[in-house]
C-alpha positions as a printed NumPy array, in Angstrom:
array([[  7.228,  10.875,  34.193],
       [  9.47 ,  13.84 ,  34.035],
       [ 12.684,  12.911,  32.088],
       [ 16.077,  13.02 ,  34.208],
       [ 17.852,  15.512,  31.774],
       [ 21.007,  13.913,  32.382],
       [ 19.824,  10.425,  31.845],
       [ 19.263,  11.963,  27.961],
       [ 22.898,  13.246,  27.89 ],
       [ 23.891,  10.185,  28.803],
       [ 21.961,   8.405,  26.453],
       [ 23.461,  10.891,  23.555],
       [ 26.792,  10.438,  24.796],
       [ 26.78 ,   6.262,  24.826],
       [ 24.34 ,   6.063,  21.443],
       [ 24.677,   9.189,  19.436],
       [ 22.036,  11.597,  18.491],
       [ 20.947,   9.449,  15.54 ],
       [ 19.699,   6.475,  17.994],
       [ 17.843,   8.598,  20.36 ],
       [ 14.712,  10.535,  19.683],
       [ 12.52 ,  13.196,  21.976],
       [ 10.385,  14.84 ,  19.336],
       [  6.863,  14.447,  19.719],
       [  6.187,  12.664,  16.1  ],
       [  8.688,   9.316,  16.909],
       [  7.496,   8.994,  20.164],
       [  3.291,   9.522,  19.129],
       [  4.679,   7.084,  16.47 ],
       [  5.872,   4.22 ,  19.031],
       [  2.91 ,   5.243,  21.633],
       [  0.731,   2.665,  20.217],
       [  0.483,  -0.68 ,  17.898],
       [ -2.934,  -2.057,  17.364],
       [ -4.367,  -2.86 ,  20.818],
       [ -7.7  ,  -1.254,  20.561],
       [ -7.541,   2.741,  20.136],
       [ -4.389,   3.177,  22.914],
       [ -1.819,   5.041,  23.304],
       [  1.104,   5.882,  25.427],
       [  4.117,   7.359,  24.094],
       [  7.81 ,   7.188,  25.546],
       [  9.056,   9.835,  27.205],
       [ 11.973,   8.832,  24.667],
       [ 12.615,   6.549,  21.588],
       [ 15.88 ,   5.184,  21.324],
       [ 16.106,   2.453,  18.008],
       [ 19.867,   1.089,  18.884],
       [ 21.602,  -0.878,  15.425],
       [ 23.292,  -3.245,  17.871],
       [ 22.96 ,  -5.702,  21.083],
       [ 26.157,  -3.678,  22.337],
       [ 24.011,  -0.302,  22.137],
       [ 21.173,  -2.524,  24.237],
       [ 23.586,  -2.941,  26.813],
       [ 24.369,   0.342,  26.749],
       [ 20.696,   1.746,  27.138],
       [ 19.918,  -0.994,  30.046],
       [ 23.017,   0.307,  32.343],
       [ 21.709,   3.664,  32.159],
       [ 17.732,   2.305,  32.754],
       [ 19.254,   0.379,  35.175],
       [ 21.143,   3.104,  37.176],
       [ 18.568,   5.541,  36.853],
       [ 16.001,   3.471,  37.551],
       [ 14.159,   4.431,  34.059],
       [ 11.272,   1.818,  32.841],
       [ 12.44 ,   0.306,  29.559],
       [  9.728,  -0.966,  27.152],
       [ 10.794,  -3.204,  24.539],
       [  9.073,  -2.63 ,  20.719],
       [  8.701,  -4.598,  18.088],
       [  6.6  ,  -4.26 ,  14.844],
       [  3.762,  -3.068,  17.161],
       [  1.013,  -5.604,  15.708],
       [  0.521,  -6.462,  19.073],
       [ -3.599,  -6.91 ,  20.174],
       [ -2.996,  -7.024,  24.081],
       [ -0.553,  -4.003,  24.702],
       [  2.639,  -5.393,  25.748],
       [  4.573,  -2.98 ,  24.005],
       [  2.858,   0.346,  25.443],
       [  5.038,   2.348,  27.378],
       [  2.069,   2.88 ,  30.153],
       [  5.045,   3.798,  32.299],
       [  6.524,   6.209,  29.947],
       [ 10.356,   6.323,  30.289],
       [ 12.403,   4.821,  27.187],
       [ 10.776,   2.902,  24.13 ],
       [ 13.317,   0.733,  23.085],
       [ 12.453,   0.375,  19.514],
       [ 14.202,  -3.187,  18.304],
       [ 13.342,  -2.283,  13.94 ],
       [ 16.811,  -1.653,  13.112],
       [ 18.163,  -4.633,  14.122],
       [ 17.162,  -6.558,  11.414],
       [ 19.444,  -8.906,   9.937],
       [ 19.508, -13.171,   8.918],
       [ 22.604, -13.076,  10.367],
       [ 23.101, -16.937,   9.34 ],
       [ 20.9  , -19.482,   7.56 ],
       [ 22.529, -23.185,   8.769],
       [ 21.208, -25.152,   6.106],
       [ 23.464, -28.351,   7.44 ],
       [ 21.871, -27.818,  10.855],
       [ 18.294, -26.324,   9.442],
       [ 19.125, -23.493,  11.63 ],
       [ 18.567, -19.567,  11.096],
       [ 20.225, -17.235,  13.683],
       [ 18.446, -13.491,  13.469],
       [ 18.096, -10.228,  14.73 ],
       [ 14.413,  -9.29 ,  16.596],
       [ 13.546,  -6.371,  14.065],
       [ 13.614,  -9.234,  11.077],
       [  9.855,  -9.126,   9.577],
       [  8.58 , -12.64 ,  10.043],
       [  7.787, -13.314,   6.088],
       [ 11.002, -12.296,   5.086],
       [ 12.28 , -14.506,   7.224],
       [  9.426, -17.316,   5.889],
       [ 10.825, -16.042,   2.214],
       [ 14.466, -16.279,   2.548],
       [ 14.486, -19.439,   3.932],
       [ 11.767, -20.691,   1.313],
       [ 14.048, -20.008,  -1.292],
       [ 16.367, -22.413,   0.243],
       [ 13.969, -25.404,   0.503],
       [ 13.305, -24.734,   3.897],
       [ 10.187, -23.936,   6.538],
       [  9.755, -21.7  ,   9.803],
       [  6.011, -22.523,   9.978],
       [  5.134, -19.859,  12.678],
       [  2.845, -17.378,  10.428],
       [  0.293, -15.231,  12.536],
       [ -2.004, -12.863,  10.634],
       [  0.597,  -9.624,  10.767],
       [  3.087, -11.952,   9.766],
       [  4.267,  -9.054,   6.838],
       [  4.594,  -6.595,   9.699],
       [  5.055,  -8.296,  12.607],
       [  9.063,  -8.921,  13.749],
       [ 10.775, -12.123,  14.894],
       [ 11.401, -10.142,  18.478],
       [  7.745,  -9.379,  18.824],
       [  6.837, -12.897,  18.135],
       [  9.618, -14.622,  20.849],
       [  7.668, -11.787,  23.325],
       [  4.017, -12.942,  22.837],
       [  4.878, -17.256,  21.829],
       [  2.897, -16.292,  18.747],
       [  1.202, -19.128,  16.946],
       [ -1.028, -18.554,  13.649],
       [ -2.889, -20.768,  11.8  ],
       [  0.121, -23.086,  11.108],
       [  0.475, -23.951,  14.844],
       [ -1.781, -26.69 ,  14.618],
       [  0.661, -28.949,  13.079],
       [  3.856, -27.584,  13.58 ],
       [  3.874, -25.841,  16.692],
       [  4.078, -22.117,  18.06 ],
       [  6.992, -19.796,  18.494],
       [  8.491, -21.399,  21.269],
       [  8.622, -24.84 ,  19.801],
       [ 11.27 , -23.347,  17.166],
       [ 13.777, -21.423,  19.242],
       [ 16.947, -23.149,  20.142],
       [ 18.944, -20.34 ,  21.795],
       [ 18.7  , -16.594,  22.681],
       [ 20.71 , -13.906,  22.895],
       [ 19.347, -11.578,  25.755],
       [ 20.608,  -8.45 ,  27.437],
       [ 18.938,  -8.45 ,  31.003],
       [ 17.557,  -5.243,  33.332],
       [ 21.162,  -4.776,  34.738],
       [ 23.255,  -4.71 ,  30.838],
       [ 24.564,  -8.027,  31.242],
       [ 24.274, -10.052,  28.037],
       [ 23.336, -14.464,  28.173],
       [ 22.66 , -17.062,  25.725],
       [ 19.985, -19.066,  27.36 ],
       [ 20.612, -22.479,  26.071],
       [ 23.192, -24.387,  23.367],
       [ 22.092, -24.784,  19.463],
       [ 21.236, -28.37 ,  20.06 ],
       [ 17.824, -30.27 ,  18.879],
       [ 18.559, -31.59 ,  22.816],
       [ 19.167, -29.681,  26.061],
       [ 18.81 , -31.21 ,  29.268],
       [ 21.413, -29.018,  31.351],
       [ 20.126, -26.557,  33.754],
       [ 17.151, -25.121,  34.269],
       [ 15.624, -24.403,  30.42 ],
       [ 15.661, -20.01 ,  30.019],
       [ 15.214, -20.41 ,  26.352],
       [ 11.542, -21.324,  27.343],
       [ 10.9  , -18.746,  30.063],
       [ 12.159, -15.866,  27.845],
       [  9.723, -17.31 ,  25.476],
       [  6.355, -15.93 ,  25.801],
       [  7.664, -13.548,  28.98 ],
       [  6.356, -10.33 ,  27.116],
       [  9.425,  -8.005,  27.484],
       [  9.363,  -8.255,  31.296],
       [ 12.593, -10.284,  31.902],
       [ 14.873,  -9.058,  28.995],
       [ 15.645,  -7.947,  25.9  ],
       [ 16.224, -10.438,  22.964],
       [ 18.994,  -9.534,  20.652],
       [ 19.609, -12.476,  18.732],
       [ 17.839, -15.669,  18.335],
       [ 18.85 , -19.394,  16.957],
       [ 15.915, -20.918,  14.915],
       [ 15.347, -24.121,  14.163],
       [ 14.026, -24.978,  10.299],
       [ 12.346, -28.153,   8.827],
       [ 12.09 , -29.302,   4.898],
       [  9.89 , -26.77 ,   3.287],
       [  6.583, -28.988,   2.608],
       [  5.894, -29.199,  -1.406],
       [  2.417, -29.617,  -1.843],
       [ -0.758, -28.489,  -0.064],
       [ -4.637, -28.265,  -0.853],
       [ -6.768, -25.644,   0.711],
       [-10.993, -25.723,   1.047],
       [-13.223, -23.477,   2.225],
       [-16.233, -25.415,   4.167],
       [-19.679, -23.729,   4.573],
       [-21.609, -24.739,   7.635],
       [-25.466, -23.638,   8.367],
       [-24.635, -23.726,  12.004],
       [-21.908, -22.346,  13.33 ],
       [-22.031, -25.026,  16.709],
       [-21.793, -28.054,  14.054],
       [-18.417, -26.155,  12.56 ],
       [-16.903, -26.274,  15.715],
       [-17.936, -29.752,  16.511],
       [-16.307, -31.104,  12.736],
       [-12.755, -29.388,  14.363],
       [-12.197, -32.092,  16.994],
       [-13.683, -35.087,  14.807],
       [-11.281, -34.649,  12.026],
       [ -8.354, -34.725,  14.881],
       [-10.299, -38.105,  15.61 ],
       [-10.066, -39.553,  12.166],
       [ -6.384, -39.451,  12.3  ],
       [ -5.917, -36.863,   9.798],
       [ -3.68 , -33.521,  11.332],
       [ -4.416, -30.596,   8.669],
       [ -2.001, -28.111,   8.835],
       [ -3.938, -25.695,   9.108],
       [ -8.315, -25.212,  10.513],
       [ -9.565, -22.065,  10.711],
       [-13.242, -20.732,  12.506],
       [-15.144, -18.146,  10.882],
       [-18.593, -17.198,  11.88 ],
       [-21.017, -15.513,   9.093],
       [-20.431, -12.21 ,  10.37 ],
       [-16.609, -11.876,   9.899],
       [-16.415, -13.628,   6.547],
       [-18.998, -10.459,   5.625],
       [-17.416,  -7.929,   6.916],
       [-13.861,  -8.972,   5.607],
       [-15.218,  -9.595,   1.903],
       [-16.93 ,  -5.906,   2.205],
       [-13.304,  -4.573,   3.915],
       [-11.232,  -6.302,   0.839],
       [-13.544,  -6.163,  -1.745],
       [-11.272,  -8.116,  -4.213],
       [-11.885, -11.014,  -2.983],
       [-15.119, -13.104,  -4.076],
       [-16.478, -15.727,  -2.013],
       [-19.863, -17.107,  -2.609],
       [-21.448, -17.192,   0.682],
       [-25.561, -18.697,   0.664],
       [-27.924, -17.099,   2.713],
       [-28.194, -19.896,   5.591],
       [-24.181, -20.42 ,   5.601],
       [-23.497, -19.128,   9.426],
       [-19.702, -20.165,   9.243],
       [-16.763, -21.093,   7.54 ],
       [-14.073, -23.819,   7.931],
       [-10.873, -22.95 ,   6.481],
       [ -8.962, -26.548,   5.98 ],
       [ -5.676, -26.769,   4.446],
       [ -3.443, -30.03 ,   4.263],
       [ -0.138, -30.092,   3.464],
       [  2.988, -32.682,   2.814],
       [  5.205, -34.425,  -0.186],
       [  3.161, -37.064,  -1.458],
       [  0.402, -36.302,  -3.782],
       [ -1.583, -39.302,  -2.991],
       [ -1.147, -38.964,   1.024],
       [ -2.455, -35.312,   0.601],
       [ -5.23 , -35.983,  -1.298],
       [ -6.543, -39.227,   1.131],
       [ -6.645, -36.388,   3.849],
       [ -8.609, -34.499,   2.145],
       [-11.104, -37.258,   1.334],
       [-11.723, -38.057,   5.103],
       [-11.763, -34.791,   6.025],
       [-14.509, -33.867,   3.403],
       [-16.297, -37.31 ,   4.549],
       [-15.714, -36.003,   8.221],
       [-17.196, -32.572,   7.242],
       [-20.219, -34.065,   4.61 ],
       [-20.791, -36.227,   8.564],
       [-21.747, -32.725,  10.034],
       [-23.596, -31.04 ,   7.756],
       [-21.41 , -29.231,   5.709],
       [-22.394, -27.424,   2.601],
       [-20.745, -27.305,  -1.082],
       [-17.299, -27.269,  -0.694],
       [-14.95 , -24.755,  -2.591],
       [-11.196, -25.772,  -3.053],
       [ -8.852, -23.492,  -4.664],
       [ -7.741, -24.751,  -7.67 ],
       [ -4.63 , -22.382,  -7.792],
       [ -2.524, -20.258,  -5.826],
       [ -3.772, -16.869,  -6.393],
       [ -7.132, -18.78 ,  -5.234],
       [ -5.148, -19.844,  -2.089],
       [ -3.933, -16.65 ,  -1.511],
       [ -7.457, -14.957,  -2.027],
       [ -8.843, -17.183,   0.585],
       [ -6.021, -16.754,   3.13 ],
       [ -6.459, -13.099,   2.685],
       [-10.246, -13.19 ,   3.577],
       [ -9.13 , -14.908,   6.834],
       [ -5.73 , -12.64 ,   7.677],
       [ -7.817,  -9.28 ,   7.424],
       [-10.625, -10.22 ,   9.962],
       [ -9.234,  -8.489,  12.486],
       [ -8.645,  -5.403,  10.41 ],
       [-12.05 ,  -5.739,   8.818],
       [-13.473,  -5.503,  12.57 ],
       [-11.74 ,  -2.936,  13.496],
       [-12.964,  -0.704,  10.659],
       [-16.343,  -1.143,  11.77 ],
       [-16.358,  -0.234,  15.228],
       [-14.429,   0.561,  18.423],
       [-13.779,  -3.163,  19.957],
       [-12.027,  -5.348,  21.869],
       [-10.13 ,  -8.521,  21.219],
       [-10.306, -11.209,  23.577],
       [ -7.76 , -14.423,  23.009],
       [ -9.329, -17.413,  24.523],
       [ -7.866, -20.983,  23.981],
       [-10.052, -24.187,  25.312],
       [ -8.929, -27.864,  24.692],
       [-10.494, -28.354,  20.933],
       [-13.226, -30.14 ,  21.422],
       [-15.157, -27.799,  24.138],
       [-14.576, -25.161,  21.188],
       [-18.459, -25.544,  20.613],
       [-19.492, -24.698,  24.19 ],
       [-16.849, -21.73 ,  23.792],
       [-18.665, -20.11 ,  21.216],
       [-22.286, -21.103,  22.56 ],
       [-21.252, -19.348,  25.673],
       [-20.016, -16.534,  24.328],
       [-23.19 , -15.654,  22.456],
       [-24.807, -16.029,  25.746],
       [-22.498, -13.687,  27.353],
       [-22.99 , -11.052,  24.752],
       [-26.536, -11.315,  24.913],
       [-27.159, -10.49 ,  28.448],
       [-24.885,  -7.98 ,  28.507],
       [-26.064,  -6.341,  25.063],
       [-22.851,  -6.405,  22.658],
       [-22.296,  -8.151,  19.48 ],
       [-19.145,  -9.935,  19.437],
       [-17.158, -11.555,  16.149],
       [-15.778, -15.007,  16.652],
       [-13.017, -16.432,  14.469],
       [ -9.928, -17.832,  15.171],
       [ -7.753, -21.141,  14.99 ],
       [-10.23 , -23.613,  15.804],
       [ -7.809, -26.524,  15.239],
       [ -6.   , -25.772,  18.441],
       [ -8.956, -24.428,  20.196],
       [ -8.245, -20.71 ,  19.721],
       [-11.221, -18.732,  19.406],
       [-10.653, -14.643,  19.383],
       [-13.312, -12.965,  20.32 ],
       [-14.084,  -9.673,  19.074],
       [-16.459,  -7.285,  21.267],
       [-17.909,  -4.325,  19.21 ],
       [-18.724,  -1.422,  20.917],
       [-22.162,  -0.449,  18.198],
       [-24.364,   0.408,  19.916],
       [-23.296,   0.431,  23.706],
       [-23.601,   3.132,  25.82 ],
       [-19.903,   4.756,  26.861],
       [-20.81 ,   3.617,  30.602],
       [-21.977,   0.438,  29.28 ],
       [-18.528,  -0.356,  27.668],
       [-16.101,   0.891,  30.9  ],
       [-17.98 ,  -0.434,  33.486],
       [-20.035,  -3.109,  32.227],
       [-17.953,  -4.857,  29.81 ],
       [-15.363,  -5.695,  32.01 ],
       [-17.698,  -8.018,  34.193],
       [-18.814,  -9.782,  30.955],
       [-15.374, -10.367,  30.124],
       [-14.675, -11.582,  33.316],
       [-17.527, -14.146,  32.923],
       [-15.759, -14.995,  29.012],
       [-12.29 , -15.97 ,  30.842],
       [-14.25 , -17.477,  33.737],
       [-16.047, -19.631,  31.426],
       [-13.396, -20.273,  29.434],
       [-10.828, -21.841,  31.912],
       [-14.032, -23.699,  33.456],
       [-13.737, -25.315,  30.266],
       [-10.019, -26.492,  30.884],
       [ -8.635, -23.611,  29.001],
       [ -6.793, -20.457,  29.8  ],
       [ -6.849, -16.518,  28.751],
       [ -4.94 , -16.249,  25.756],
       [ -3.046, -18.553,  23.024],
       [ -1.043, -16.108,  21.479],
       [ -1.564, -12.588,  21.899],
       [ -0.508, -11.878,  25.395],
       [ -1.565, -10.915,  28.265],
       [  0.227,  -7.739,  28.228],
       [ -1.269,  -4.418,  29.935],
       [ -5.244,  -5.091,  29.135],
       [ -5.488,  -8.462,  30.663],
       [ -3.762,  -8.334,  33.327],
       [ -6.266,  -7.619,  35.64 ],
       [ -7.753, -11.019,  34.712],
       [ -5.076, -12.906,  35.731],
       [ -6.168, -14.356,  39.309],
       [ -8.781, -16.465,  37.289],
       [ -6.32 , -18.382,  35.303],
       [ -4.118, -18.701,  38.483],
       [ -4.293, -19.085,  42.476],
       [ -2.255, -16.325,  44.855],
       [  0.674, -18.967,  45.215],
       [  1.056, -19.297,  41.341],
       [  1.084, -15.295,  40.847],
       [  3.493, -15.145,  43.977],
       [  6.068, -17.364,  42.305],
       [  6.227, -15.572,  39.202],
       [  6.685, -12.119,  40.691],
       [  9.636, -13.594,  42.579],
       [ 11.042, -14.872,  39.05 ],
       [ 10.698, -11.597,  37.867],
       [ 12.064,  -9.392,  40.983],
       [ 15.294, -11.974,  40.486],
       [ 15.899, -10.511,  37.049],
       [ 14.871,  -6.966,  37.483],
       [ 15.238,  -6.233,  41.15 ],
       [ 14.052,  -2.538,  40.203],
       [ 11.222,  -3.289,  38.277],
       [ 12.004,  -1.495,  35.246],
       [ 11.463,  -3.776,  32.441],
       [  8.176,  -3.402,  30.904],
       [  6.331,  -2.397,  33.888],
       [  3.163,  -2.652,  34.164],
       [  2.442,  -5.879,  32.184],
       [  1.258,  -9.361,  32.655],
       [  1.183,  -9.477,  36.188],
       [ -1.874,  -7.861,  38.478],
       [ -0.203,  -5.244,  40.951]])
């Protein structure tokens, strides 16, 4: 779009030249994050240090009608925070402060641009917990995170992003600045905004502050790496440990072909992997008591020895622990080395996880692409990554997206939905009429229009036109 010159004056005049940013370098810089090969930078970057200087920048979007896209660490995998509208990138990075860490009320109140480990660290070295850990978690904000719900592997037992958030500070399409909720463990008064801002993807408002809640920081944990000689037998193990009784915090898929390309991207790390090993089980189990922890992991090895497992390998330390968690974090970068691909985020209640992946495979092979399935198979979350190899270019835009189609089809057949923690953001969107009916999609475009009668936050995202 062509920039309204006096919308930058004004922007210069209520921010100050420091906040606001029309060279070509910052705005190629916040263009893209890691959805595929995308870009689309803002017409204009402004990075305000407070929520004050948010209001500010939304008055002016708001009266001259100027799409706003809120960005985080850009980590994201399904483009929510791609200015395909151009207009202002709101760039949330230097708002990054633990304003307060409650450690009466186990309660941390941040700013969005707050890195999620640092957060994990500083409240570690307190004796306290925020479980929600996805892959980018070293790059990836707090705001980003509240955007998308993210999860991670830790989801299983704790819960995602949305089960920790007590209250939000958010500045809304017109300037005007809420807290959604109270900082209570209890809120039954009025309808709940805390948990529609959560997961909305930037479309409703702009989170400037947000009230956390923390838990004990857990003091032991075991981790084991499971080898499986068929990859549908790993999948079935998932829901029969659930069945035992035992909750593992953490039970991660990966199929042979990830674990080989990640060892070959990190090369550090050294995993013995056998020739007929088609997949990995990544179990960890954590808690207080030394004996409880270690009866888990007996019925879970008895669970996994039940299905075929192979040899088991448990790290014996934590630079072991760390190795293996850093074969599992980097799949998705290890993928991405490889090839040109897409990242699809499918979620299925646990136990048809094995008829996930079997149709998948089927999927890919009628179509003719090779796709790379890992994910958190604990809570049924299987991302699916299509590589591009060998495909023809007309193959890949106009063929693909009916096999995808078929993926999410199949997938919410199976009593599950199109994504678990990325977002639906600007590259799924189109899929959206599977997961839902007209009336469904009709309601939430009215929620919408009633905070952003103009359409200018985010635009573009989530919802089909």
């Amino acid at each position: 779009m062509e920039m309204d010159q006096a919308f930058i004056s004004a922007l210069h005049d209520g921010l100050g030249l420091d906040e606001v940013f029309v060279d070509e370098g910052t705005r190629s810089t916040y263009g893209h994050d890691e959805t595929e090969d995308l870009s689309f930078p803002p017409d204009v970057v402004v990075r305000p240090r407070s929520a004050e200087a948010v209001q500010r920048v939304m008055r002016l979007c708001h009266e001259y009608r100027i799409p706003v896209t809120p960005i985080g660490g850009r980590t994201g995998l399904s483009g929510g925070a791609l200015c395909v509208h151009g207009g202002v990138g709101l760039a949330l990075d230097r708002m990054d402060r633990i304003l307060e860490i409650d450690e009466k009320n186990l309660q941390v109140t941040v700013e969005p641009g707050v890195i999620t480990q640092v957060l994990q660290e500083a409240v570690a070295a307190k004796g306290l917990y925020y479980p929600p850990d996805p892959s980018s978690r070293g790059s990836c904000t707090i705001g980003g995170n509240l955007a998308e719900n993210a999860g991670g592997p830790r989801a299983l037992k704790y819960g995602v992003t949305r089960d920790f958030v007590l209250n939000l500070q958010v500045v809304l399409p017109s300037g005007d600045m809420i807290w959604t909720g109270a900082n209570t463990l209890k809120n039954s008064t009025g309808y709940d905004l805390t948990r529609l801002l959560v997961g909305s993807e930037g479309t409703l408002g702009v989170i400037t502050k947000a009230v956390l809640r923390l838990i004990p920081l857990p003091q032991l944990d075991r981790l084991m790496l499971v080898p499986f000689s068929d990859a549908r037998r790993a999948c079935e193990a998932v829901s029969a440990v659930f069945r035992s009784g035992v909750t593992p915090s953490a039970l991660e898929f990966m199929e042979r072909d990830a674990i080989d390309w990640t060892l070959r991207f990190i090369g550090q790390v050294q995993v013995p992997v056998g020739d007929d090993v088609k997949a990995h089980l990544l179990v960890e189990v954590d808690g207080n008591d030394e004996g409880a922890v270690m009866q888990d992991c007996e019925v879970i090895l008895r669970v996994m020895d039940e299905h075929g497992a192979g040899e088991v390998l448990f790290a014996e330390n934590a630079s072991e622990k760390d190795a293996l968690w850093l074969l599992r974090r980097k799949v998705g970068e290890a993928v991405k080395s490889r090839s040109i691909y897409k990242e699809e985020d499918t979620v299925v209640p646990r136990y048809r996880l094995p008829d996930l992946l079997e149709g998948v495979k089927t999927i890919g092979a009628r179509y003719g692409f090779q796709s790379v399935c890992y994910g958190h198979a604990g809570d049924g979350n299987l991302h699916v990554n299509i590589v591009k190899g060998e495909l023809s270019d007309h193959a890949w835009e106009h063929e693909l997206p009916k096999a995808i189609r078929e993926i999410f089809q199949l997938t919410v057949g199976l009593g599950g939905t199109l994504s678990g923690e990325h977002g639906i953001g600007s590259v799924q969107r189109a899929y959206m009429d599977i997961a839902f009916d007209a009336v469904q999609l009709d309601l939430m475009r009215r929620i919408r229009k009633a905070f952003d009668p103009y359409g200018i936050m985010n635009p573009g995202k989530v919802l089909p036109e």
